[in-house]
Structure formats: C-alpha cells, structure tokens
N, C-alpha and C positions, 0 to 999 in steps of 0.2 A: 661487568658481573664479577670478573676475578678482585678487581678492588673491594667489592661488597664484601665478599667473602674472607677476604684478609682482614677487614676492620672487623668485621665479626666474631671472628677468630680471638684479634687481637682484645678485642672487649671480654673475651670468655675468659682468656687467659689472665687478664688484670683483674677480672671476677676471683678469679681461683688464688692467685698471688693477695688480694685483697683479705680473702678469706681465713687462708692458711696464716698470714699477719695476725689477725684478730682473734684466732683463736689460740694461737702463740701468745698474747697477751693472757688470755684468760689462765691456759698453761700457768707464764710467768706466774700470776697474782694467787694461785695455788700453790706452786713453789714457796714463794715469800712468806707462806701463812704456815707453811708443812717446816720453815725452816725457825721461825717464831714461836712454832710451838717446843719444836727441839730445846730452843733455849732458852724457852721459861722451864723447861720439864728439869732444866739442866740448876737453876735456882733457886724452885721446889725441892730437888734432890739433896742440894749443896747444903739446906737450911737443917740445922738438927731440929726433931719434934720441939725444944726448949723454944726454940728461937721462933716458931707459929706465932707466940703471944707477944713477941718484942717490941715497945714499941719506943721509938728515939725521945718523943716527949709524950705527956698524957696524954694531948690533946692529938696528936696522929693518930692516923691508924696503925694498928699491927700487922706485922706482914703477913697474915693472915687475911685478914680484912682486904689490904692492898692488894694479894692473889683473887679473891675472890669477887672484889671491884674490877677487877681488868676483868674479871670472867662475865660477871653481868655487862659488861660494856662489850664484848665480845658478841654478847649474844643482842640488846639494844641497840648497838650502834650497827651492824648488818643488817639485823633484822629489818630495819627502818630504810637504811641503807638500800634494801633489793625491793621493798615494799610490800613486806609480811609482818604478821604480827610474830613477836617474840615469846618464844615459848616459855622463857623467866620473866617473871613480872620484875619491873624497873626498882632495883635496890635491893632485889629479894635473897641473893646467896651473898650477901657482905654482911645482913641482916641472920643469916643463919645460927644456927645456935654451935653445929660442929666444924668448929676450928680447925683439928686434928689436922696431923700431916697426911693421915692418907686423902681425908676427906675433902681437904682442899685440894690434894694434887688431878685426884680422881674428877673434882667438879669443873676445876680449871681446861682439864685435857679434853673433857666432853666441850668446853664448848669454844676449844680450838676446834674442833673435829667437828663443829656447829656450822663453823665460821667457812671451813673447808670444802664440808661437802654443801653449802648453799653456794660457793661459788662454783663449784662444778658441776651444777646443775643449771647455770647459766650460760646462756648462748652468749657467744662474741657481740652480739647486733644491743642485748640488753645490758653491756656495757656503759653506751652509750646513752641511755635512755635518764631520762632526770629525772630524777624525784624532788620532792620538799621535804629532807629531812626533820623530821619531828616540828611539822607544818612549820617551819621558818624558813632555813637555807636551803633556795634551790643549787640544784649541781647535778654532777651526775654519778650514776650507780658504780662506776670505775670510783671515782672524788670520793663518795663514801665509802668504798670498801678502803680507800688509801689513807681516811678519817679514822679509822676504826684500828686499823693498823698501830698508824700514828700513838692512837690513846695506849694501846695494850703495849708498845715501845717503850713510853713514858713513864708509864705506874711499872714495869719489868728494872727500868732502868733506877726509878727510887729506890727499890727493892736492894740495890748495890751498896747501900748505905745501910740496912739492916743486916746485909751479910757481916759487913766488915764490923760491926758493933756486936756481932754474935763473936766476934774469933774465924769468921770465916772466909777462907778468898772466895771473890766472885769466880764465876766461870768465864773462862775466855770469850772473848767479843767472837761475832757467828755474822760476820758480813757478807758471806759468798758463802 
C-alpha cells in the first residue's frame, strides 16, 4: 500500500514539475515578443519622419511599408499560427494610405501587443497542439509562433540598411 502511494505521489509531483516547465515556456515566448517589440520601437524611433518614405531602390519597399509588412505578418502569421481569424485582412496596413511616423509606429506596436496578448491567453497544453498553417504546413502552434517571430526578425533586420542610408546608426542588437 505504502508503494502505491509513493508512485502516486511521485506521479503528482512530475505532473506539477511538468506543468510549471510548460508554462515557463509560454512565459519565455511572451518575453521574446515583449523583447522584439522594444526593438522595433527602438528603429521606429531612431528613423527621422524623412526617412518613413526611403527607399534603397524603386522597386523595394519603404521603410514604411517594411514596418507595416512585419505588422500585418504579425498579426497573419499568429493569427493562423493559434487558429483564429486575423483581425487585419492579409496585405491591408502596408497597403495603407498613412505612412507617417506616428501612424506607423502606433500600428506596428498594436500588433506587437496582438501578437502578445494571444500568446498569453494560451495554455501550455495548446502549445503543443498542430495546426495547418494557411492549409499547407502542418506544425505546431509553439513552430508558428517561432515562424512569425522569425518573419518580424527579418523585415526589423532589413530595416538596418535603411537606417544607415538615412545618416542613421542602427540601435544596438537586444539578444537577452
């Protein structure tokens, strides 16, 4: 009987160790985004209003445009990611008409703060759970939030070569 009760025990206890892991992950992946958003805000800030319409050749986008494509993929690539519909229709604020520095920095930081609070409204267990992003790549809901990431890392990091062709230094790298 006392062996029963210590496997028992000991099952409750790797439950709880189990748990508090997983939601320490979700932690983490809220961190990562809270910390991403800081330093895009930080190369919104750095860019003078001049520098919104820059662009390196005709055919790119302006850093404008590239803020505001990381912002609808922000809010696309989660939305899909958690398996909701996205409250931006796909292409819609890079298509916008107001480029402005506020307007961009304003739409960008909303949908950091999109990105943020749908992962903290996720339990550890939906994680794990798969979806078929935008009905192709299955994976799972951790995989797409780390996709989404990935993108808005990418187009922030372009954005480093608009600085420096404005006159402007970039903001220091935000790895920890």
């Amino acid at each position: 009987m006392k062996a029963i009760h210590f496997l028992a025990t000991l099952c409750l206890i790797f439950s709880f160790i189990n748990l508090a892991r997983a939601q320490e992950s979700t932690d983490e992946i809220v961190k990562e985004w809270e910390r991403a958003k800081a330093y895009t805000k930080e190369y919104l800030d750095v860019m003078p209003e001049s520098g919104y319409s820059l662009k390196p050749t005709p055919e790119m986008r302006s850093f404008a445009e590239q803020m505001l494509h990381l912002a609808d993929a922000n809010y696309g690539l989660i939305a899909a990611g958690i398996g909701e519909k996205s409250p931006v229709g796909q292409g819609e604020l890079e298509k916008s008409g107001d480029k402005s520095k506020e307007n961009v920095t304003k739409t960008v930081m909303e949908s950091y703060d999109y990105v943020i609070n749908s992962i903290k409204k996720m339990t550890p267990a939906q994680l794990g759970e798969h979806v078929k992003l935008f009905d192709h790549f299955d994976m799972s809901k951790k995989m797409a939030l780390a996709k989404g990431f990935e993108h808005q890392t990418h187009h922030r990091g372009q954005t480093t070569v608009y600085l420096r062709l404005a006159g402007v230094k970039p903001p220091e790298e935000k790895l920890f």
